[in-house]
N, C-alpha and C positions, 0 to 999 in steps of 0.2 A: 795096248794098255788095258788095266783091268776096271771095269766100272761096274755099279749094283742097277743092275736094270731091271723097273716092273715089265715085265713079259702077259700078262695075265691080272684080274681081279686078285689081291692079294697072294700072286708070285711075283717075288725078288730071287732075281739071280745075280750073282757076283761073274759076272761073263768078260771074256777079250772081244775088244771092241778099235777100230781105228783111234791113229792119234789125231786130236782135233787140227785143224789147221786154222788160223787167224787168216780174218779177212781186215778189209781198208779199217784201220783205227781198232784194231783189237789185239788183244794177245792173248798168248797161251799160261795159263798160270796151272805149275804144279803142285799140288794141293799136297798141301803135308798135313791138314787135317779137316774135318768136315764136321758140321753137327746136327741133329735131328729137331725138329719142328715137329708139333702136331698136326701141321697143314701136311707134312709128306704122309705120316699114318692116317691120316684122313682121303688121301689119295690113292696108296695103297688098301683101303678098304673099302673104295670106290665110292667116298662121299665126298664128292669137291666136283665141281665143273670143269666139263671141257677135256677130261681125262683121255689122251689119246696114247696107243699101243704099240712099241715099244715105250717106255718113259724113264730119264733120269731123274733122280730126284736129288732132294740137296739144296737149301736157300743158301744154309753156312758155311763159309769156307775161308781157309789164309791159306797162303803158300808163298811160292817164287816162281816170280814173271822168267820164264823159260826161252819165249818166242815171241816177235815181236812181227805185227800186221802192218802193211802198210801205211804211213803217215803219222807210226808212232813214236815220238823220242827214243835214240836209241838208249838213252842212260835210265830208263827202265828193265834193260834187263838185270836179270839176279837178283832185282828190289825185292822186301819182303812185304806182302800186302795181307791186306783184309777184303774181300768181296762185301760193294753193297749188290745185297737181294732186290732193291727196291730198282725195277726200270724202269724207264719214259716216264718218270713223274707226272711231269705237264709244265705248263708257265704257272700256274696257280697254288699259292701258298697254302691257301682254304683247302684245296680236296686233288687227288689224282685223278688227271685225265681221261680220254678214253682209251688210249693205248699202253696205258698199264699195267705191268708183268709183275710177275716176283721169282724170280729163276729157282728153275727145279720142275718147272711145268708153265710156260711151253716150251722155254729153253731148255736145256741140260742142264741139269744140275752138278752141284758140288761134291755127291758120291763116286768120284772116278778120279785115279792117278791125274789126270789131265783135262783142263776145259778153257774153253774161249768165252772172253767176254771185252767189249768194250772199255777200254781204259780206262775211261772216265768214269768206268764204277769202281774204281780202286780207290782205298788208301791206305798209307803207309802201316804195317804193322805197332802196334805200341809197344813200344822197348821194357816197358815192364812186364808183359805177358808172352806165357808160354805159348807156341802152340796150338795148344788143348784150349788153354782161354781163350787165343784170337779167335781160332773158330767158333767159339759159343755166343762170342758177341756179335754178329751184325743183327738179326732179324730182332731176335726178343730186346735188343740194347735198342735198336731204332725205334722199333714200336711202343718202350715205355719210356723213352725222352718224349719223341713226339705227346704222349699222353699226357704227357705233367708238364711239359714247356708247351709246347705251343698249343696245345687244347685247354688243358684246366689253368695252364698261368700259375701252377704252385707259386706261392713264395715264401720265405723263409722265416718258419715261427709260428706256420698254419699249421693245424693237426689233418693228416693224412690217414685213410682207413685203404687197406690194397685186403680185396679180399682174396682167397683161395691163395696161399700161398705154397710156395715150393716150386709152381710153374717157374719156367723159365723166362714171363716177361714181367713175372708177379714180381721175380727175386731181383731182377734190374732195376722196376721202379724202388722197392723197400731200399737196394742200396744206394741209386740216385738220389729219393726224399732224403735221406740221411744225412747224405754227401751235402745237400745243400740245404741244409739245417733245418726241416721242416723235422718234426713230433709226428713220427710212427706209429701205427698201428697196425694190426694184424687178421684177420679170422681161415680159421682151419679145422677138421675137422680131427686132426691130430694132434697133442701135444708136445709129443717129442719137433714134428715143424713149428711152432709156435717157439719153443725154446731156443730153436736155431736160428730164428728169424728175432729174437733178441737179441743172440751171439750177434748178431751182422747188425746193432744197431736199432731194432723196434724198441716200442715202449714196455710192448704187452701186446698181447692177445685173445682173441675170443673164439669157441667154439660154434659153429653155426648151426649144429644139429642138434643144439639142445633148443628145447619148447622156451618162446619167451626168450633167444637171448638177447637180443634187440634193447630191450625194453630194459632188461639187467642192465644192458652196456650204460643206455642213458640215466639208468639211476646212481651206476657206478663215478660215472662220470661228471662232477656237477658243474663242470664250464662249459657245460653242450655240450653240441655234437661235433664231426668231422666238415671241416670246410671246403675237403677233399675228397672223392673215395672213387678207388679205381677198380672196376671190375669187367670181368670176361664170362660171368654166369648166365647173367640175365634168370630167368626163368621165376619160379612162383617166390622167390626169394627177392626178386629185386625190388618190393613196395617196403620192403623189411630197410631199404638203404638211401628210398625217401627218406623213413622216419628219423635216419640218423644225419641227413642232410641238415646243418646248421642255416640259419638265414644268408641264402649268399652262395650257398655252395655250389659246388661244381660236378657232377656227376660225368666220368670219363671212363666208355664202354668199350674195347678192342674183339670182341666174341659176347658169342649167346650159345654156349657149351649146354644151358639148360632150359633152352628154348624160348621164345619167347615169352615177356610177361604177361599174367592169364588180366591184368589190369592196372593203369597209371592214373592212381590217384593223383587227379589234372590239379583239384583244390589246393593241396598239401603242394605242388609243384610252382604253382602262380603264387600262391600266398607268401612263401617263404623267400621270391625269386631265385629257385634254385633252375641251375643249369644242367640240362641233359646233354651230353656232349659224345657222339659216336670218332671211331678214331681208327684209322688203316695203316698201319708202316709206317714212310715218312720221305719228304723231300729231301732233297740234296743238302738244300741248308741244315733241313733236320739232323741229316746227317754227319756232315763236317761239324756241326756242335755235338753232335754227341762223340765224336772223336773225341772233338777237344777235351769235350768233360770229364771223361774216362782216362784220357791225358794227365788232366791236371790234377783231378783226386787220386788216381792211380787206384783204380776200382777194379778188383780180379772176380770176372765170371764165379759164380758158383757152379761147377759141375760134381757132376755127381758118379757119373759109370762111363768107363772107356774101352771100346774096342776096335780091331782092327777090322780093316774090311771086311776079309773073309765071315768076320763072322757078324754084319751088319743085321742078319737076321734076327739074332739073338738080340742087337740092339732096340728094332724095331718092337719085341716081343716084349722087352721090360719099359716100354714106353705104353704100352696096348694096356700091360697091367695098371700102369697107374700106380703113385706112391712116391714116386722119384724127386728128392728136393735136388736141384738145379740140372744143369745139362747136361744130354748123354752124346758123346762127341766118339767120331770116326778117326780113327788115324787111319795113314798112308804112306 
């Protein structure tokens, strides 16, 4: 079979490689489509731990259960599934364990005609989505339910602030808060994503790179601030999202893309009781509701650029550039 293997610090090759075989409780699922994370290009440019050589990459994927491991029901074969990323969670609702994975590194990932995983990380494909969509859902869909359910506790009729939009967990939470009737909001350094991220349901939006816009947002604004705000920046920006912290709120972090912050005004944090809340993937529960939810709203991925494996490279490279509103997905 053909699979994208890193060979090297920033070599991807699309190489023949054996076909996996299922061990006790796994099976073989063939991947009819795949999709790109920031964690693989972070991998592939040799900033993530633990990186060992050969490497498949790949958290996202759906296909059809092909082959069946021992102890597995046989009326899984030919099912059409979705891959959860997230593995060995742990027993504990609060935080994952110590044995912790997210496939694609150290397993094999989802870039290859063919791979094995444990049953138990499957769920059924949703009947409304393509493809294209089921694979762009597991990772960035689990990681921003977990964030607004079971971290921040959104509920419905709060105003939510997601900043950096057009990422791929940015654009899950903007259409979950939606879905379950919380007042959106937006900041980007774009226009043209702000307007999109209407189209899909925000309020509005703000520019982050203008001087002071913080301060605009809260003068614009005169029923306060966000009782919500979801971010993956961190860096010298993140005291700018204290300020917009309502008394109460909830601050819910998945990434520090811009480093840590240079200081956390502690005053502003205790006075207001607002909540700093850091947040990883998601458990299994996490996960079966967010099926569910995507179920039952019937919520389509935003993607955005599609190729075939062959040319995965190309994909990896419009991902490096940056600019891309929702997901860039593999077919197979």
């Amino acid at each position: 079979m053909q699979a994208a293997h890193l060979i090297a610090l920033n070599q991807l090759n699309v190489t023949e490689v054996p076909e996996p075989r299922p061990g006790a409780g796994e099976v073989v699922v063939t991947v009819r489509a795949a999709a790109l994370n920031h964690r693989d290009l972070w991998i592939k440019l040799g900033q993530y731990a633990g990186i060992k050589y050969p490497a498949q990459l790949g958290s996202d994927g759906a296909g059809v259960v092909s082959v069946i491991g021992s102890g597995v029901d046989a009326t899984w074969l030919g099912r059409e599934v979705v891959i959860n990323p997230s593995f060995d969670w742990g027993a504990s609702e609060y935080a994952q364990g110590p044995a912790f994975t997210i496939l694609g590194l150290p397993r094999s990932g989802t870039l290859a005609q063919q791979i094995t995983v444990p049953v138990v990380q499957l769920a059924a494909k949703p009947a409304h989505l393509s493809w294209v969509e089921s694979a762009a859902l597991p990772l960035a869909g689990l990681t921003a339910y977990r964030a607004l359910f079971a971290r921040a506790q959104l509920r419905a009729g709060e105003k939510i602030l997601i900043t950096g939009i057009g990422g791929g967990v940015a654009l899950f939470a903007l259409q979950l808060a939606v879905a379950h009737g919380a007042e959106v909001w937006v900041t980007s350094s774009s226009a043209e994503k702000i307007k999109r991220a209407v189209a899909l349901g925000a309020r509005g939006g703000f520019d982050y790179t203008r001087d002071g816009w913080a301060a605009q947002v809260i003068e614009q604004m005169p029923s306060g601030a966000f009782d919500v705000i979801v971010d993956s920046a961190g860096g010298p920006g993140f005291e700018q999202l204290i300020d917009l912290a309502a008394p109460g709120a909830r601050i819910v972090f998945f990434g520090a893309t811009r480093g840590n912050p240079p200081g956390l005004p502690m005053r502003k944090v205790f006075w207001r009781n607002v909540s700093v809340l850091g947040t990883t993937m998601g458990s299994p529960t996490d996960w079966q509701a967010m099926m569910g939810f995507v179920a039952r709203h019937r919520i389509a991925p935003v993607v955005c650029n599609v190729f075939p494996l062959q040319h995965v490279g190309e994909a990896f490279d419009l991902m490096e550039q940056g600019g891309q509103f929702g997901k860039i997905v593999i077919t197979l």
